[in-house]
C-alpha positions in Angstrom: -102.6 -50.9 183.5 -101.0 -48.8 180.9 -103.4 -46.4 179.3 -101.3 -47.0 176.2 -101.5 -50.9 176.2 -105.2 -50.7 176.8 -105.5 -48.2 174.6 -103.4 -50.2 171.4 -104.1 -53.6 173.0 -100.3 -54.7 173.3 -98.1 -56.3 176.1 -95.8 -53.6 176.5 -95.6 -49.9 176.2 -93.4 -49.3 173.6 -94.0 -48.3 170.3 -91.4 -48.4 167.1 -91.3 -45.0 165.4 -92.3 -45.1 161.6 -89.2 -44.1 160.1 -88.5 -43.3 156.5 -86.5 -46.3 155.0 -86.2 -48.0 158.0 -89.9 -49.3 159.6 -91.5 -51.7 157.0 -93.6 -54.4 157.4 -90.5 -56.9 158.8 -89.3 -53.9 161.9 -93.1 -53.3 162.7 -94.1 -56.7 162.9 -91.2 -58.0 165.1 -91.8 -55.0 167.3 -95.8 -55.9 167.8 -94.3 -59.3 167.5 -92.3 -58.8 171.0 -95.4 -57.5 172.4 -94.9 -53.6 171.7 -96.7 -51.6 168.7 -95.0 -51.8 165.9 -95.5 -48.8 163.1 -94.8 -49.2 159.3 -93.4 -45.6 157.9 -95.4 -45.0 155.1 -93.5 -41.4 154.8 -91.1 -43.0 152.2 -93.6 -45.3 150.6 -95.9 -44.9 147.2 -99.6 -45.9 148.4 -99.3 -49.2 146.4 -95.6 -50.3 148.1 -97.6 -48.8 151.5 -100.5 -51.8 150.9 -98.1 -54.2 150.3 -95.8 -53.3 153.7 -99.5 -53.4 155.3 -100.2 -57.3 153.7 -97.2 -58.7 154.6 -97.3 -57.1 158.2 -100.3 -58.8 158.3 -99.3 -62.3 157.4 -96.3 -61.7 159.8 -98.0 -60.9 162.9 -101.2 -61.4 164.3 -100.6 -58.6 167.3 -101.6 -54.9 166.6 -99.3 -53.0 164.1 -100.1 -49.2 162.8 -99.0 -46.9 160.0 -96.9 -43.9 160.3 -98.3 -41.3 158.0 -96.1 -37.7 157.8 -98.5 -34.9 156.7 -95.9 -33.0 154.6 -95.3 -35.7 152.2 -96.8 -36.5 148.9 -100.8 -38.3 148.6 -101.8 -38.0 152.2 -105.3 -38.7 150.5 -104.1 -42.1 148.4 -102.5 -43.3 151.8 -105.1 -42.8 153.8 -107.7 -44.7 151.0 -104.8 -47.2 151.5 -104.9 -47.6 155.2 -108.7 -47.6 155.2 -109.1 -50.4 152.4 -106.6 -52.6 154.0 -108.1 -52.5 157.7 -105.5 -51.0 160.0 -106.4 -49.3 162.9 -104.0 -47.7 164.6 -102.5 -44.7 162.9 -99.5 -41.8 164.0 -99.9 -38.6 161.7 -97.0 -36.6 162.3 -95.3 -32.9 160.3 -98.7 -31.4 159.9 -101.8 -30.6 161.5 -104.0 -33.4 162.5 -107.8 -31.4 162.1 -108.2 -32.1 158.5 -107.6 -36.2 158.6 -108.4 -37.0 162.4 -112.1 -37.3 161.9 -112.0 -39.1 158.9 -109.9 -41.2 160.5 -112.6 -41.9 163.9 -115.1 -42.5 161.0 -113.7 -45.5 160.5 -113.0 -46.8 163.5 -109.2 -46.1 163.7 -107.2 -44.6 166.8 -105.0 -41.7 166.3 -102.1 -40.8 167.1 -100.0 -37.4 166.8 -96.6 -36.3 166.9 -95.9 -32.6 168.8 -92.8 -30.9 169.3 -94.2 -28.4 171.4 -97.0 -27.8 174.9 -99.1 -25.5 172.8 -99.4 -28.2 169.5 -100.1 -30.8 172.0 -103.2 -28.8 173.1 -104.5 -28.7 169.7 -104.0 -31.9 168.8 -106.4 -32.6 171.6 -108.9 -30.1 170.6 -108.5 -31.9 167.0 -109.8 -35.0 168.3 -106.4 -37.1 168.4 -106.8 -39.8 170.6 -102.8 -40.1 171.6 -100.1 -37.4 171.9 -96.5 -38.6 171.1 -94.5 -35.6 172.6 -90.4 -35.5 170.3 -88.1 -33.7 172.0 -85.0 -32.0 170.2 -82.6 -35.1 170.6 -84.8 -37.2 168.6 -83.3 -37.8 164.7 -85.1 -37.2 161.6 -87.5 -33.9 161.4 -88.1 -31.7 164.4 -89.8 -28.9 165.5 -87.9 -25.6 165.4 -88.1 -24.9 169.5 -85.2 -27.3 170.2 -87.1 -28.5 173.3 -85.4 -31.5 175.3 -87.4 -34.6 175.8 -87.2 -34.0 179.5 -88.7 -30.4 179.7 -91.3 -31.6 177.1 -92.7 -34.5 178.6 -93.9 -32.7 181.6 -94.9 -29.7 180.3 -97.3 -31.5 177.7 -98.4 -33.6 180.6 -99.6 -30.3 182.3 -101.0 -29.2 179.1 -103.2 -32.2 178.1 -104.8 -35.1 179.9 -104.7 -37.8 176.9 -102.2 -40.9 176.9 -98.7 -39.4 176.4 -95.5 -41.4 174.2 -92.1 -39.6 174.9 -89.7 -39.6 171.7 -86.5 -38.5 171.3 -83.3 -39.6 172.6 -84.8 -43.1 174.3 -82.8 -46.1 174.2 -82.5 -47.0 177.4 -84.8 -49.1 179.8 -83.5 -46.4 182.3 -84.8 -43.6 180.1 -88.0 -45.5 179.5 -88.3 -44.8 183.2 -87.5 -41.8 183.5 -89.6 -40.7 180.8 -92.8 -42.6 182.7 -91.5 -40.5 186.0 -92.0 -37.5 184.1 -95.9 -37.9 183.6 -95.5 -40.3 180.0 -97.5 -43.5 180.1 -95.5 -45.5 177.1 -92.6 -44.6 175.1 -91.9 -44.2 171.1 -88.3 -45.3 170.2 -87.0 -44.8 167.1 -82.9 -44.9 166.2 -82.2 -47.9 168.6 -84.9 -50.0 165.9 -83.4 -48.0 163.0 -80.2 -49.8 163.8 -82.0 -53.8 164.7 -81.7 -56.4 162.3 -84.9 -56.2 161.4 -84.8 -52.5 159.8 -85.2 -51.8 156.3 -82.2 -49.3 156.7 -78.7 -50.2 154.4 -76.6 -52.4 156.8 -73.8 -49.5 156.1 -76.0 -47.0 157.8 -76.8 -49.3 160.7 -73.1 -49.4 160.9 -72.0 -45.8 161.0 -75.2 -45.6 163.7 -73.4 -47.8 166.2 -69.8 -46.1 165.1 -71.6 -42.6 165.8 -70.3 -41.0 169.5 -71.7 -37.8 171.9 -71.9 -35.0 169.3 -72.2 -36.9 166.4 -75.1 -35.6 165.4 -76.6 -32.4 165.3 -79.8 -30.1 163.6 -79.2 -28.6 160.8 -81.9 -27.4 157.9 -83.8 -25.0 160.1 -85.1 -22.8 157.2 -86.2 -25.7 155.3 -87.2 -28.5 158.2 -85.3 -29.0 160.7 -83.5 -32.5 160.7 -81.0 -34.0 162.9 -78.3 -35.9 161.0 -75.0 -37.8 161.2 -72.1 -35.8 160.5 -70.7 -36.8 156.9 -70.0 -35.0 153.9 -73.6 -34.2 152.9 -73.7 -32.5 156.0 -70.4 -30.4 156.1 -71.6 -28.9 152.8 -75.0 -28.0 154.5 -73.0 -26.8 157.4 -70.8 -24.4 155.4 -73.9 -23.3 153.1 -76.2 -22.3 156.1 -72.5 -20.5 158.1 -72.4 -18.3 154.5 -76.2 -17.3 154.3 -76.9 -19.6 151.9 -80.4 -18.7 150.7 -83.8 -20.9 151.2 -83.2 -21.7 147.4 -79.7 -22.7 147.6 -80.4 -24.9 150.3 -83.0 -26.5 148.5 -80.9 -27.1 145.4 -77.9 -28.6 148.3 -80.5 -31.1 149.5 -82.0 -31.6 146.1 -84.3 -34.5 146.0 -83.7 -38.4 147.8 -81.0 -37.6 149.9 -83.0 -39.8 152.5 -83.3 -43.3 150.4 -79.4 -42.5 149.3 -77.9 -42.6 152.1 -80.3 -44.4 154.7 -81.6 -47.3 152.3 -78.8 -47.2 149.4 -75.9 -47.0 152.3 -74.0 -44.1 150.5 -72.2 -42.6 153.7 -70.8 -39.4 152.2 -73.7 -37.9 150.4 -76.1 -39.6 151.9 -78.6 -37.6 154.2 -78.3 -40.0 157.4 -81.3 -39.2 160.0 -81.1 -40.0 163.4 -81.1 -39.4 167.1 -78.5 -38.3 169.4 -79.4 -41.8 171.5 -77.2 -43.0 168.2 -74.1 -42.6 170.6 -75.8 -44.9 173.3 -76.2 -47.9 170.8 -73.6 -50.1 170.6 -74.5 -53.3 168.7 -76.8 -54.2 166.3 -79.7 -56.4 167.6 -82.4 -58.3 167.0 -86.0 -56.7 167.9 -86.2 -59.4 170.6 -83.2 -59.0 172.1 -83.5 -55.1 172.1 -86.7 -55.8 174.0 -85.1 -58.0 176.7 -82.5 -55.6 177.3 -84.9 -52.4 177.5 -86.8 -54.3 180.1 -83.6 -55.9 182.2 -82.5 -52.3 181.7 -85.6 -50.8 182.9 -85.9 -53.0 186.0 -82.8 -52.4 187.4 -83.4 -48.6 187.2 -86.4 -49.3 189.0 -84.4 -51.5 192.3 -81.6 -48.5 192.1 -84.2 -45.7 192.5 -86.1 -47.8 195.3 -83.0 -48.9 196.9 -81.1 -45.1 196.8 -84.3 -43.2 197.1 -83.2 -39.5 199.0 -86.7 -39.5 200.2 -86.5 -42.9 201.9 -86.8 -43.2 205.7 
């Protein structure tokens, strides 16, 4: 069995990144609905919206769901008060260090989970106590970490590195590169810009669109003396584009992304100065589903991967 299903007590091993404006309680609870782990994003939430996401999520499903909480943002402490009051269990801290808020976490019985970009963070989020490592490579969307690793040299170098329960992210959307990933030493996967785009995400149906329209090289990281973040090329971005070509100064950019870029353009649907996170998997999805029916394709998807690799095996006698 899974270490990662044991671990989070679901069917399958899949887990539904907690992306601003996208993951609330409806994405997360279909996902632990179809049997995976479903994650709200509390990153773009106040603590009182995040307790609401976490009742309805509750009322919705019945499976294990957890909360996303990105370390860099506003109130870490009010969210975390939050999360404790209203009983989850399961949370992934991510853009941060995970030593201050992973014991306080364990003191109240709750399983944690942290997001590395890198072999040498994964390391200490072990010595910090985290009880999951969720390895993003550079193809995933949203913020990274500045070494532009791939998924696919990532995955096996953190698997060397550490011996906890290992999520690959970035650039999964595929049952085929579910597989891969598990070939490559992961024991579950963490998928976010295929459920950014499902019916059941919080995301403007505008931004779900121009995610399905988006082809190879769509995307790309920009941002690298702020955060790095991987966006859809638009206006907002051609501006950043030309800023950071000129020297544009940390201030400048600053002032260029100003403040609730994010909401604009992922949850408001303004495509032009919108700032429109997501992965470069974006080119690989081509229709907007239902949780359920993104979960019965990963897994036909994944299966017949599987027979192909059996069946064409260059090792087979």
């Amino acid at each position: 069995m899974s270490r990662i299903k044991e671990l989070f007590n679901i069917q399958y091993p899949i887990v539904s990144g907690g992306m601003v404006w996208c993951s609330g309680w409806r994405l997360a609870s279909a996902v632990s609905n179809a049997g995976g782990l479903g994650l709200i994003g509390a990153g773009s939430m106040h603590p009182e919206t995040l307790r609401e996401h976490i009742q309805k999520a509750k009322k919705a499903t019945r499976n294990p769901f957890g909360v996303n909480v990105p370390l860099l943002y506003p109130e870490p402490e009010k969210i975390m008060e939050v999360i404790v009051e209203e009983g989850v269990k399961i949370v992934f801290t991510s853009a941060g260090s995970p030593k201050k808020w992973t014991p306080f976490l364990h003191e109240h019985g709750i399983t944690v989970a942290h997001v590395i970009s890198s072999a040498t963070f994964a390391k200490k989020s072990e010595d910090a106590g985290v009880d999951v490592i969720v390895a993003e490579g550079f193809e995933a969307g949203g913020h990274e970490g500045r070494e532009e690793t791939t998924t696919m040299n990532l995955i096996p170098a953190v698997r060397k590195s550490v011996s906890l329960p290992l999520l690959a992210a970035g650039g999964i959307a595929t049952g085929g590169q579910m597989l891969a990933a598990m070939a490559l030493g992961a024991d579950g996967v963490q998928i976010g810009s295929l459920f950014a785009a499902s019916e059941e995400s919080s995301a403007h149906d505008d931004f779900k669109k121009r995610v399905v329209e988006t082809g190879e090289g769509g995307t790309k990281l920009v941002l690298k003396q702020l955060a790095p973040v991987r966006l859809i090329k638009n206006e907002f971005y051609q501006q950043v584009e030309e800023a950071e070509k000129r020297g544009a100064s940390i201030d400048e950019l600053k002032n260029l992304l100003g403040r609730g870029r994010a909401k604009k353009g992922i949850f408001e649907g303004d495509m032009d100065e919108g700032e429109l996170e997501i992965g470069q998997c974006a080119s690989l999805i081509d229709n907007i589903e239902s949780v359920q029916v993104i979960f019965e394709r990963l897994f036909g998807e994944y299966n017949l991967a599987y027979n192909r690799l059996c069946a064409s095996s260059v090792f087979n006698k």
